[in-house]
C-alpha positions in Angstrom: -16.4 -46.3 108.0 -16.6 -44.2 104.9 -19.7 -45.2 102.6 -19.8 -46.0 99.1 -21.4 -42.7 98.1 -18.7 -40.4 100.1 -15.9 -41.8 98.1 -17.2 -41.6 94.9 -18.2 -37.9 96.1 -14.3 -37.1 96.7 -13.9 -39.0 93.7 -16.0 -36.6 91.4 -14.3 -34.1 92.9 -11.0 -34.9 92.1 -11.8 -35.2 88.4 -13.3 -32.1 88.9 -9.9 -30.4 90.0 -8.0 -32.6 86.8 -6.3 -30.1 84.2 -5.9 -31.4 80.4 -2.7 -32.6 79.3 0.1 -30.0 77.7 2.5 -30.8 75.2 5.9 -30.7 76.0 9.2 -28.5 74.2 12.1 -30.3 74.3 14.7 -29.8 71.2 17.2 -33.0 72.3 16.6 -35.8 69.6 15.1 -39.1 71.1 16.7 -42.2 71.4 16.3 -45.5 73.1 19.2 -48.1 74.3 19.1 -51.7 71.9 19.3 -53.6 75.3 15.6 -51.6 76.6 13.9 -55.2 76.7 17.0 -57.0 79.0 17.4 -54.3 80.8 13.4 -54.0 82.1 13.9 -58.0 82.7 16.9 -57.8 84.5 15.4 -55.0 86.9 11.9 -56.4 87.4 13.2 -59.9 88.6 15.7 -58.3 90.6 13.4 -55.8 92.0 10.6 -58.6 92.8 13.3 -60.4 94.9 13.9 -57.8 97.0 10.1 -57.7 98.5 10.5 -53.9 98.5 6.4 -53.7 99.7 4.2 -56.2 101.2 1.1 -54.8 98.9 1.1 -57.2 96.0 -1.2 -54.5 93.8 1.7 -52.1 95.0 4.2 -54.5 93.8 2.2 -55.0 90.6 1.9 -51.3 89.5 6.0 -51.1 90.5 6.4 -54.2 87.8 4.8 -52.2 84.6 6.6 -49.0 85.5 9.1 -50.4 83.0 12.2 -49.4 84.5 14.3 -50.6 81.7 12.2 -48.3 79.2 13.3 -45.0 81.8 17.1 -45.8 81.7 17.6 -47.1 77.9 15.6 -43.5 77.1 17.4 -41.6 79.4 21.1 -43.0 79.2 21.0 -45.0 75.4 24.3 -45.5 75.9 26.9 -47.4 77.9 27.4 -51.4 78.4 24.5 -53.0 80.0 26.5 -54.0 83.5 26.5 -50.1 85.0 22.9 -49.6 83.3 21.4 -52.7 85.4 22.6 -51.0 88.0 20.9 -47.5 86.9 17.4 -49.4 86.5 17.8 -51.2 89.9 18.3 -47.6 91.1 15.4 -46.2 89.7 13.1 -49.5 90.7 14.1 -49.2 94.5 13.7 -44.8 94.6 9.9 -45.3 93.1 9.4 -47.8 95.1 10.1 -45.7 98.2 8.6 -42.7 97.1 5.1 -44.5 96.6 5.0 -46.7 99.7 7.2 -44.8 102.6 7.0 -41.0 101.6 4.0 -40.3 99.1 1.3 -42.8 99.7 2.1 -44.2 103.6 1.5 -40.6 105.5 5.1 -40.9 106.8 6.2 -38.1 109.0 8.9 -35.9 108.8 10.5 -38.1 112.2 9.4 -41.2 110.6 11.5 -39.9 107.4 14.7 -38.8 108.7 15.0 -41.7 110.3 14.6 -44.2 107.3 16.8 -41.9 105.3 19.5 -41.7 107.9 20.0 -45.2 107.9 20.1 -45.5 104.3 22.8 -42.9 104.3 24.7 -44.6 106.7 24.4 -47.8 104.4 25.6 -45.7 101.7 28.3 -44.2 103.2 29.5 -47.7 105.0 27.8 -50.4 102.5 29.7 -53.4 104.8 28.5 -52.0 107.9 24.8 -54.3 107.8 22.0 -52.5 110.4 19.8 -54.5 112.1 17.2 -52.4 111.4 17.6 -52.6 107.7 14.1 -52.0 105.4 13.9 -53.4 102.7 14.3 -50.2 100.8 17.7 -49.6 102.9 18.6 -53.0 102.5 18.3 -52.9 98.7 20.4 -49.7 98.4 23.4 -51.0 100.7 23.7 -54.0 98.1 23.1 -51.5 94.8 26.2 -49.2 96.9 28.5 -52.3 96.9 27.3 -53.0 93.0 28.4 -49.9 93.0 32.0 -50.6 93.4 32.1 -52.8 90.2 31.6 -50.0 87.7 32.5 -46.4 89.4 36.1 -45.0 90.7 36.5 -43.8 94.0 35.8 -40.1 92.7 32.4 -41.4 91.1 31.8 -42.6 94.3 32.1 -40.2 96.5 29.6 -37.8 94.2 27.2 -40.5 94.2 27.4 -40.5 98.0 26.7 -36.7 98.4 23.8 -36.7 95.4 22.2 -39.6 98.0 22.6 -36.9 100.6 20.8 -34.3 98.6 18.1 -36.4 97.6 17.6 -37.7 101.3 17.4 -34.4 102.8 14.7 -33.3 100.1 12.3 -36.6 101.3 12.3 -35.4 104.8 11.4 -31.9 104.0 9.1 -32.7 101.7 7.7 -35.4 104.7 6.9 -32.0 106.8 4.6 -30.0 104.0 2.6 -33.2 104.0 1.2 -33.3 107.2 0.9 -29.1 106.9 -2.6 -27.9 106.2 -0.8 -25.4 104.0 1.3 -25.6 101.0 4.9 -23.8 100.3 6.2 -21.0 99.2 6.9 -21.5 95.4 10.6 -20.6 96.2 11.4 -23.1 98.5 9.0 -25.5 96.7 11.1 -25.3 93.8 14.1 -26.3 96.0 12.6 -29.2 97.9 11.6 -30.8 94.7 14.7 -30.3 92.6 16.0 -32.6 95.7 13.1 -34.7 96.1 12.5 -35.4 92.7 15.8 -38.2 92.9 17.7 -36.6 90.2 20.7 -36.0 92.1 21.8 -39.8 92.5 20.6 -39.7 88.5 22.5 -37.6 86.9 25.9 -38.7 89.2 25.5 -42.0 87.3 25.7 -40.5 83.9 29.6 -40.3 84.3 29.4 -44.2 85.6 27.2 -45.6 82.7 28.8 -43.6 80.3 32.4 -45.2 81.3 33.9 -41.7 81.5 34.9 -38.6 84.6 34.3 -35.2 84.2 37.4 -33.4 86.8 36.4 -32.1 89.6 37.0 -28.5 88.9 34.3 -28.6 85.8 32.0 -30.0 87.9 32.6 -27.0 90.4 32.0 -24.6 87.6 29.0 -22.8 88.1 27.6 -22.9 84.8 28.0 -27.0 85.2 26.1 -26.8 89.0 23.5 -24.7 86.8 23.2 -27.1 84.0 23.0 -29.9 86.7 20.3 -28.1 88.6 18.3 -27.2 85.2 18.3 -30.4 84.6 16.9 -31.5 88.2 14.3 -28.9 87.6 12.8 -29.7 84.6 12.4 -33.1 85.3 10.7 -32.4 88.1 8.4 -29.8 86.8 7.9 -32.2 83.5 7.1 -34.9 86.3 4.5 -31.9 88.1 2.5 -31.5 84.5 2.0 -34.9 83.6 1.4 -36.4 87.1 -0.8 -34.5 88.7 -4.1 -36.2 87.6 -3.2 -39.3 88.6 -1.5 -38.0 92.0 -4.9 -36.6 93.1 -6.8 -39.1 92.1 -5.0 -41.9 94.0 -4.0 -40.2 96.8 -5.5 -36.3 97.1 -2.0 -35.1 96.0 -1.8 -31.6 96.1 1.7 -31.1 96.5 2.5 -29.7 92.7 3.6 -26.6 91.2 0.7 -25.7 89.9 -1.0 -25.6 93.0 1.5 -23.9 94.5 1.2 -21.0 92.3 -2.2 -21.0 92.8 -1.7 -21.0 97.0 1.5 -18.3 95.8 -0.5 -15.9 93.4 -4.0 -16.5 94.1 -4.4 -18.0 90.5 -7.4 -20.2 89.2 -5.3 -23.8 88.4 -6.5 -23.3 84.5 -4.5 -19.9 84.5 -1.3 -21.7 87.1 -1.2 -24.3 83.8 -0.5 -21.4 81.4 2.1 -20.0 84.0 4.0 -23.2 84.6 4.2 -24.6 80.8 5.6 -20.8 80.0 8.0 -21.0 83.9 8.7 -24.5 82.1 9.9 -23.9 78.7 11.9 -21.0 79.2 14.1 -23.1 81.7 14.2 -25.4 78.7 15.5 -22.6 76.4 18.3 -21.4 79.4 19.4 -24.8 79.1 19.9 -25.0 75.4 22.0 -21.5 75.1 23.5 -22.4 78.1 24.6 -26.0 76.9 26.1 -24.3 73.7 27.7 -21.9 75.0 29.9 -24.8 77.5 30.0 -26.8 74.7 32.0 -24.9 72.7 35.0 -24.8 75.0 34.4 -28.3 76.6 36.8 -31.2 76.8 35.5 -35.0 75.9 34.4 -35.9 79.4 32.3 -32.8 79.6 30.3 -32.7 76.7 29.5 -36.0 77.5 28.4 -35.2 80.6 26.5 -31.9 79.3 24.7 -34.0 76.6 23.9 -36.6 79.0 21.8 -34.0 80.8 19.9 -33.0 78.1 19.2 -36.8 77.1 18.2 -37.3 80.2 15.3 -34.3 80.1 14.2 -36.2 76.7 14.2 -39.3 77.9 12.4 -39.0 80.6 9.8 -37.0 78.6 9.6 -40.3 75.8 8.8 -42.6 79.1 6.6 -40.7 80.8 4.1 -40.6 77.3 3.4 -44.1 77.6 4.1 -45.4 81.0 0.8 -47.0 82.3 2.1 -45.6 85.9 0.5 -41.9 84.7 -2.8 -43.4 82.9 -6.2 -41.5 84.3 -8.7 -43.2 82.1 -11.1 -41.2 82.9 -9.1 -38.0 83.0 -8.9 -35.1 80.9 -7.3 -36.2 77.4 -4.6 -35.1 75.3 -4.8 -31.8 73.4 -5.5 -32.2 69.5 -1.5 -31.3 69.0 -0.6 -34.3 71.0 2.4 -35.1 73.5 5.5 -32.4 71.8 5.1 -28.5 70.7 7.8 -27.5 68.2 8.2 -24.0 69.9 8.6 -23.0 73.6 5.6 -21.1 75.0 8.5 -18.3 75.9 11.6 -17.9 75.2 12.7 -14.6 77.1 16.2 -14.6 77.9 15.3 -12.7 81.1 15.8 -14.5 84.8 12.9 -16.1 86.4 11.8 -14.0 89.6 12.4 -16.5 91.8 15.4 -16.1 94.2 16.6 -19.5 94.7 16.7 -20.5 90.8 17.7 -16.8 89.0 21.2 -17.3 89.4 21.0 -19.5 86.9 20.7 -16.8 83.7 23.8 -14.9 85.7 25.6 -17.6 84.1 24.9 -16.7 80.1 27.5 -14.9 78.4 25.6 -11.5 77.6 27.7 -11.4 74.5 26.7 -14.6 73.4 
């Protein structure tokens, strides 16, 4: 039995290891789907009828995530059928991450088992397992929703952006049970996949009513933008969660503390290296962005600019969802939640391998 006075011992310590909050550069303009308050209805009731975890507090803190909030701020557009669907995908992915892979100590066995099954319940959504989970059970029915709003084509990328997310879970399962933390390289990597962007951003095209062809999507500079996108979300997600990740449940797993483990840096000094890491992906993406954009059809720049929405939106949820509240955690910095200018802006690549492909892309001439 653990005593009173050892908890609140690991508890002091943890505040000890908190950082302050950093304000965030982002240059896409805000804005917010009318439907936001239907839409956060729609997906709590649904999401409390699927019984996704027996732990009513769990169940609870899933109810104010406000779900709606996330997908009217990161797609504020479409009809509100498809972007249900969007918030039901985003209820049942947190949900999963917090009770089977983040907070339950899954293994990396216990993990590529759940995820192969909800695979297979993607890929054959009729096909009912026996040994369905809730969380499998849930996505085989959003996969048949599915059908209702996106073409085969839409389909089929929504399957394989499943597939990437999946494969990230269960190799971010085996660095939890390791003593050790990554490399940053392949950190970066696992949590682009991780993170659940993949499924994300394959459901701009379905909620915005439109297709990109399959040969822009193929086009390296799109794959970058896609994978920019990815990244900074999951980086944005690293900054403003890690107080709250080691405080309720000794989270280490974060960027910042892999560039500590990486570069031997103090976390103080791995904060200044990630907002800069951070903000010049940020600036990549804007140059990058214009330059497609200036020789994109209709489909495309719809998708491009969806990406970018998606970076802000994310960013306007995250300052005020009560999921990332550490009362008694370091506080905002006097300039507050957004920076007018990145903290670098360098055009150069970033010297990790798996991600520096990425500038290859620019037009020097542009």
């Amino acid at each position: 039995m653990t005593c009173v006075s050892d908890v609140s011992s690991v508890s002091e310590q943890r505040l000890v290891q908190q950082l302050p909050a950093v304000p965030f550069y982002c240059p896409v303009p805000p804005a917010r789907h009318p439907s936001v308050e239907a839409l956060n209805d729609r997906t709590v009731r649904w999401m409390l009828k699927q019984r996704l975890d027996s732990d009513e507090h769990q169940l609870k803190r899933l109810a104010v995530c406000d779900f709606g909030g996330l997908t009217a701020s990161t797609m504020p557009y479409g009809e509100l059928g498809p972007l249900t669907l969007m918030a039901k995908f985003h209820a049942v992915l947190f949900s999963l991450d917090d009770g089977v892979c983040d907070e339950s100590e899954a293994t990396a066995d216990l993990l590529a088992q759940e995820t192969s099954r909800i695979m297979r319940a993607v890929e054959a959504p009729t096909a009912q397992g026996p040994r369905d989970s809730p969380h499998t059970a849930a996505l085989r029915r959003l996969r048949l929703e599915a059908e209702r709003f996106a073409s085969p084509r839409q389909l089929r990328r929504l399957t394989e952006a499943m597939r990437v997310y999946t494969s990230g879970l269960v190799w971010e399962a085996s660095w939890r049970r390791n003593p050790e933390l990554p490399p940053l390289d392949d950190y970066i990597t696992l949590w682009m996949r991780a993170i659940g962007m993949a499924p994300s951003t394959a459901m701009i095209e379905v909620v915005g009513g439109f297709s990109v062809a399959d040969e822009d999507m193929q086009d390296p500079r799109i794959r970058a933008l896609t994978e920019i996108t990815w990244t900074l979300v999951s980086w944005d997600n690293d900054l403003y969660s890690r107080n709250k990740e080691l405080l309720r449940a000794g989270d280490n797993l974060n960027l910042i503390d892999v560039l500590c483990q990486e570069e031997g840096l103090d976390p103080g000094r791995a904060l200044v290296r990630v907002v800069a890491m951070r903000d010049r992906v940020m600036v990549l993406f804007e140059r990058l962005a214009a330059q497609v954009l200036k020789e994109a059809d209709n489909d495309l720049r719809r998708y491009i600019k969806g990406l970018g929405q998606f970076v802000r939106g994310h960013l306007d949820w995250a300052s005020i969802c009560p999921r990332y509240s550490v009362p008694s955690g370091p506080k905002a910095t006097p300039g507050g939640w957004w920076k007018q200018r990145p903290a670098d802006d360098s055009q150069e690549p970033l010297p990790i391998p798996t991600i520096s492909w990425w500038w290859d892309q620019l037009d020097p001439a542009y």
